[in-house]
N, C-alpha and C positions, 0 to 999 in steps of 0.2 A: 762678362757677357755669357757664357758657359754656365756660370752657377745660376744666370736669370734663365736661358733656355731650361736649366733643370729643373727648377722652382714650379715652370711651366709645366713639363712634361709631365713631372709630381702631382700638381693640383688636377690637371685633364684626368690622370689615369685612377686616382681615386674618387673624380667626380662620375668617373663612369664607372666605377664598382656600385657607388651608392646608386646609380640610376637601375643597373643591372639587378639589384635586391628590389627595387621596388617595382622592379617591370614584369614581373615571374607573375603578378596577377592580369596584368595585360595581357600577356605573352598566352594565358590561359585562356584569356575568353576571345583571343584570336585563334585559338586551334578551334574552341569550342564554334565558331561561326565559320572557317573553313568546312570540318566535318558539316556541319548544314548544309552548305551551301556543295556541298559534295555527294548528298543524299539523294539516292535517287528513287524518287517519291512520285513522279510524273508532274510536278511544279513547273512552270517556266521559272528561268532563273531569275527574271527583272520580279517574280512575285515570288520569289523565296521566305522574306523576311514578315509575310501576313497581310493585316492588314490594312497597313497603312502604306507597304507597296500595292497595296490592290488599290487605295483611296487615292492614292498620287499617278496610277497607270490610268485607270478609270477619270480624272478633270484634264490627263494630257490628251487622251485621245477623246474626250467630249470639248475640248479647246480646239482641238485639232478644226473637229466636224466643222465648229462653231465660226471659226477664221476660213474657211474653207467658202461654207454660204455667205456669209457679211461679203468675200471677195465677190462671189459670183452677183450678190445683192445689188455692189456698186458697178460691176461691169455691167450688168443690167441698164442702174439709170444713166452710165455716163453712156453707152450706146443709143439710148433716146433721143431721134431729133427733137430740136428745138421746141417742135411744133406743138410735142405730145407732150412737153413738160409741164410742169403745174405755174402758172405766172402769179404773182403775187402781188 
């Protein structure tokens, strides 16, 4: 039982050297996106990254607007008596 817990401990701790060699280019374009996002350039932080945080901030808050009237649309016809509705 001992030599299988070893066996274990063996293949983990060499699987994490091999990961640790290849993560040194991750590891770099995580500093490099830190330092960005650390910049102070007068950015808001949710539009850091360009422009495609500006095209994804820009349909949330035109979504927003857009779900916002549609509700007030139907509060509108469901407050309609009967009378004023359209009959069909």
């Amino acid at each position: 039982m001992l030599q299988f817990t070893r066996d274990i401990v063996r293949r983990n701790v060499f699987n994490a050297n091999i990961l640790k060699c290849q993560s040194s280019t991750s590891l770099a374009k995580l500093k490099k996106l830190q330092a960005d996002f650390q910049r102070e350039d007068g950015t808001l932080i949710w539009l850091k990254r360009g422009f495609s945080d500006r095209v994804l901030y820009t349909s949330t808050v035109v979504g927003c607007y857009l779900g916002v009237i549609m509700c007030l649309a139907v509060f509108y016809d469901n407050a309609k008596p009967e009378s004023w509705k359209k009959k069909d």
